[in-house]
PLY file of the C-alpha trace (Angstrom):
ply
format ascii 1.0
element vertex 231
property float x
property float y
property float z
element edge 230
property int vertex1
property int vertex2
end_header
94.61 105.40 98.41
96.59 104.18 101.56
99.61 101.31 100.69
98.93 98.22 102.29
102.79 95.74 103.04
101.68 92.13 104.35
105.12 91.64 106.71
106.60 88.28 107.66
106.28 85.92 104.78
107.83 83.00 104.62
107.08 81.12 101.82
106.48 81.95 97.90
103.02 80.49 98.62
102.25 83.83 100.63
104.40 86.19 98.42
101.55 84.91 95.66
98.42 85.23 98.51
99.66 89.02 99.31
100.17 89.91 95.56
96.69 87.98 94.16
95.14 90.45 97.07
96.80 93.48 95.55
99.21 94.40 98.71
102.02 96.93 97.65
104.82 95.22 99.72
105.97 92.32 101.22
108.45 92.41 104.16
110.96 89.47 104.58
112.16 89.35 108.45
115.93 88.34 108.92
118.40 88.79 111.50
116.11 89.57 114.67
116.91 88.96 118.42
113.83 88.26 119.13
111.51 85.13 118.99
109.54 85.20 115.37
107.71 82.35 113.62
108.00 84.90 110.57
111.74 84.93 110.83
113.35 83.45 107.72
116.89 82.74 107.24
119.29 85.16 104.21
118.71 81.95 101.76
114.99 82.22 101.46
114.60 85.68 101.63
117.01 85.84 98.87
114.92 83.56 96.70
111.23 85.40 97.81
113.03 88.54 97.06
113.85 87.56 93.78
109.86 86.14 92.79
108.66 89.56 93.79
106.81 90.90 90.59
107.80 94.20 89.08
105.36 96.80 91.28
105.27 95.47 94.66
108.08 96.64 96.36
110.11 94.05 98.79
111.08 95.03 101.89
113.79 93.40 104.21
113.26 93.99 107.43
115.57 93.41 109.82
117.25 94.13 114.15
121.19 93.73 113.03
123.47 94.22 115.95
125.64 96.99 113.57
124.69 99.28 110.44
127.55 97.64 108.96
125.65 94.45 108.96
122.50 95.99 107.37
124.57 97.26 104.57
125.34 93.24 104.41
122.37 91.49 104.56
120.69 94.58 101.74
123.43 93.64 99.30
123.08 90.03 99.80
118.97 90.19 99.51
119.02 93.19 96.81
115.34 94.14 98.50
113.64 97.36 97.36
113.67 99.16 100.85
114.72 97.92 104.02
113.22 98.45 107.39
115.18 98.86 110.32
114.09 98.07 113.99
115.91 98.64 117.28
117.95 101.52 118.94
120.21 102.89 115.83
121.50 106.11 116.32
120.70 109.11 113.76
124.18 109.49 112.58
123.97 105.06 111.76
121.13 105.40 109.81
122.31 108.25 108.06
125.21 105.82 107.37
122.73 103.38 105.92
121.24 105.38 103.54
124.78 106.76 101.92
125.42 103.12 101.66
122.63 101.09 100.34
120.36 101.58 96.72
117.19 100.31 99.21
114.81 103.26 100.67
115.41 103.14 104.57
112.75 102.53 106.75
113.05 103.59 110.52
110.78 101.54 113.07
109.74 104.53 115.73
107.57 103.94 119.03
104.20 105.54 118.76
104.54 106.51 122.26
107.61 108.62 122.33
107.16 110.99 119.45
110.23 113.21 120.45
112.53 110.24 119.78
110.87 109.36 116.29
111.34 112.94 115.49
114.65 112.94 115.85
115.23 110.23 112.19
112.80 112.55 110.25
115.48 114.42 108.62
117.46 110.97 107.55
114.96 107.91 106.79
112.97 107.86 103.61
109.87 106.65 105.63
108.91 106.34 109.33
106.72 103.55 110.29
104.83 103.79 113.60
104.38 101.16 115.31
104.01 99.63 118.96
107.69 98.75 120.26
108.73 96.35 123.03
111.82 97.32 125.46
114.36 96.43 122.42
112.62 98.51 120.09
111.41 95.55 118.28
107.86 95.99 116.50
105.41 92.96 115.36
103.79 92.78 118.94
100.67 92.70 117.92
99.54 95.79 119.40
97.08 98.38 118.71
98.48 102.19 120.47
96.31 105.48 120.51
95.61 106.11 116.95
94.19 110.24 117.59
97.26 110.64 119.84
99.31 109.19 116.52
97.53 111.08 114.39
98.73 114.43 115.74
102.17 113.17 115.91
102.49 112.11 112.23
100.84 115.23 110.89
104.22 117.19 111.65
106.15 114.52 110.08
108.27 115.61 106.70
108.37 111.74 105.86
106.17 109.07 104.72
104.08 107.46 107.23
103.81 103.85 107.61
100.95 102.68 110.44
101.73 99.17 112.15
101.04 97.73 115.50
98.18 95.18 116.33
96.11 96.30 113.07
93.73 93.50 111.39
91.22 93.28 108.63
88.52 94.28 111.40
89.97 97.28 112.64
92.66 98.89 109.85
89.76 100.67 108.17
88.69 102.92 111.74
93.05 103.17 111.83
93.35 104.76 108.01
90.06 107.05 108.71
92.07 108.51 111.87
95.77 108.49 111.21
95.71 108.63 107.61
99.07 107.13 107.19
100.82 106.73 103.38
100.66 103.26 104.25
99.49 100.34 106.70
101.81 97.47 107.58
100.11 93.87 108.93
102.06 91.11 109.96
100.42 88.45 113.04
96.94 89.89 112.09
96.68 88.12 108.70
98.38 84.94 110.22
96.81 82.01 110.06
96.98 78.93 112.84
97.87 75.20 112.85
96.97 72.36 114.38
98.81 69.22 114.82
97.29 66.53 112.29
97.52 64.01 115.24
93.96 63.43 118.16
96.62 64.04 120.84
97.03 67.61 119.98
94.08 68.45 118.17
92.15 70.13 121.34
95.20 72.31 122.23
95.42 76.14 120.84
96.23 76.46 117.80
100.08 77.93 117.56
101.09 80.87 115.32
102.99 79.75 112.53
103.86 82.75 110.09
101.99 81.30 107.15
99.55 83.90 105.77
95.63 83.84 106.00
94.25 83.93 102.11
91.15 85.24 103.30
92.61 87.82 105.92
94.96 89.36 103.53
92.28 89.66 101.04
89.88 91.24 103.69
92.79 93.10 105.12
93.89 94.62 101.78
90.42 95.75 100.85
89.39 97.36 103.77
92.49 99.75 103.88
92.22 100.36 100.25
88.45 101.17 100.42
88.94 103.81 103.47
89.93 107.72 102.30
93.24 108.52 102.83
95.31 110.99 100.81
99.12 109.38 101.03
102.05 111.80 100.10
104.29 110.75 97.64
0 1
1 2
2 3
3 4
4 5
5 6
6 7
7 8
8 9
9 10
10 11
11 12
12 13
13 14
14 15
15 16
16 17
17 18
18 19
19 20
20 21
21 22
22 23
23 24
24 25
25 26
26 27
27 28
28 29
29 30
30 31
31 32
32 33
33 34
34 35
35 36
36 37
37 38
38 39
39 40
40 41
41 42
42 43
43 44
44 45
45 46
46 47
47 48
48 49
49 50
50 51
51 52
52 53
53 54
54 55
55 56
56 57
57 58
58 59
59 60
60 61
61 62
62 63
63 64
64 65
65 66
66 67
67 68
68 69
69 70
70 71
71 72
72 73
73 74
74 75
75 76
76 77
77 78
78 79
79 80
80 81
81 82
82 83
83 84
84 85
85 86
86 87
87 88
88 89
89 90
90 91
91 92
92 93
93 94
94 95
95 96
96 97
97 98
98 99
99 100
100 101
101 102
102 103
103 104
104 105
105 106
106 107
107 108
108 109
109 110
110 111
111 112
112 113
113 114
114 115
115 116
116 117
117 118
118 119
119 120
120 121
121 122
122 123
123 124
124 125
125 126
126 127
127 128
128 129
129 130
130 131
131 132
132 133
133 134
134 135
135 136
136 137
137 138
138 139
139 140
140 141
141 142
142 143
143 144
144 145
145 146
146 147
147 148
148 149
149 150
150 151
151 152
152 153
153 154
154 155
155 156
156 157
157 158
158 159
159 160
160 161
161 162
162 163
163 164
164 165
165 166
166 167
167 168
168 169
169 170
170 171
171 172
172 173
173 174
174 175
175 176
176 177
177 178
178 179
179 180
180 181
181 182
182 183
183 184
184 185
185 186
186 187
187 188
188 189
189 190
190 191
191 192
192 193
193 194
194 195
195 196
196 197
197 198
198 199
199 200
200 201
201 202
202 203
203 204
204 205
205 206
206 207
207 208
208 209
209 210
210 211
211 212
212 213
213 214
214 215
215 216
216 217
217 218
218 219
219 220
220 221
221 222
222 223
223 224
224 225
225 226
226 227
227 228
228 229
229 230
């Protein structure tokens, strides 16, 4: 049966909506460059971290500017695995892993498989996702899933599908890649709108706050799919 890790919570109310739903992990975003409503400062994640029940695995995930800074923030958090995005080199996440008691996770861009090959040999899972120009994931979306399927199948490590999945589509993505595990973070997010008349016609903003009903959906329908993960 294929993992399911809602990313980007931000409050303990979600860290209880992913677990009720029976997600495997929760990822806790600190210490990104880029723009996230699901970004959370060390404080909170410390304190999420911390609620996470024995059994679902926490996961800080993370864009440091240095490896050395990684090894910070994972001793400060005391997260399960960690999940690192961005450019590091092989030999600085080799570094990582001699230096932290969290699994390593290496962020690698679906569309340059030569490059993701390259942190097989070092990471203790490699999660596959769509990447910007900083080698950030989380933008929401989907790449070619038969293309990624080939890819991963000559993978040594553990397999971790993200990038634009949602409770409508992750069951066709874990029938074709057949990843150890599926990561969601904007498609189970639910919108706001401003209490007040004066905004209430405008477009509802992304907040980071979790969908109940899209994490349940989202959960079942890539736990319901056939797909054999290895350990």
């Amino acid at each position: 049966m294929t993992r399911v890790k809602i990313c980007g919570l931000t409050a303990p109310e979600d860290l209880r909506v992913a677990v009720d739903a029976g997600a495997d992990a929760v990822g806790l975003l600190v210490d990104v460059p880029v723009d996230s409503p699901r970004e959370i400062d060390v404080q909170r994640a410390v304190e999420i971290a911390d609620a996470v029940p024995p059994f679902v695995t926490s996961v800080l995930v993370t864009m440091p500017d240095s490896p050395e800074r990684t090894v910070e923030l994972v001793r400060t958090v005391e997260p399960d695995a960690v999940q690192v995005h961005g450019d590091a080199s092989v030999d600085d996440l080799a570094y990582l892993t001699s230096s932290v008691e969290a699994k390593v996770i290496k962020v690698v861009d679906a569309d340059d498989p030569e490059t993701a090959r390259r942190y097989d040999d070092v990471a203790d899972a490699l999660l596959v996702d769509s990447v910007d120009d900083e080698g950030a994931g989380g933008t929401g979306e989907t790449h070619d899933w038969d293309r990624t399927a080939e890819v991963v199948s000559t993978f040594d490590s553990p397999v971790v599908l993200a990038g634009g999945l949602t409770p409508t589509n992750v069951a066709d993505a874990v029938q074709t890649v057949e990843p150890f595990a599926v990561d969601v973070a904007s498609g189970v997010d639910r919108d706001e709108r401003a209490d007040d008349e004066s905004t209430a016609s405008e477009t509802p903003a992304p907040t980071g706050r979790k969908d109940p009903d899209a994490v349940a959906d989202f959960v079942a329908n890539a736990k319901r799919t056939q797909s054999t993960p290895t350990p």
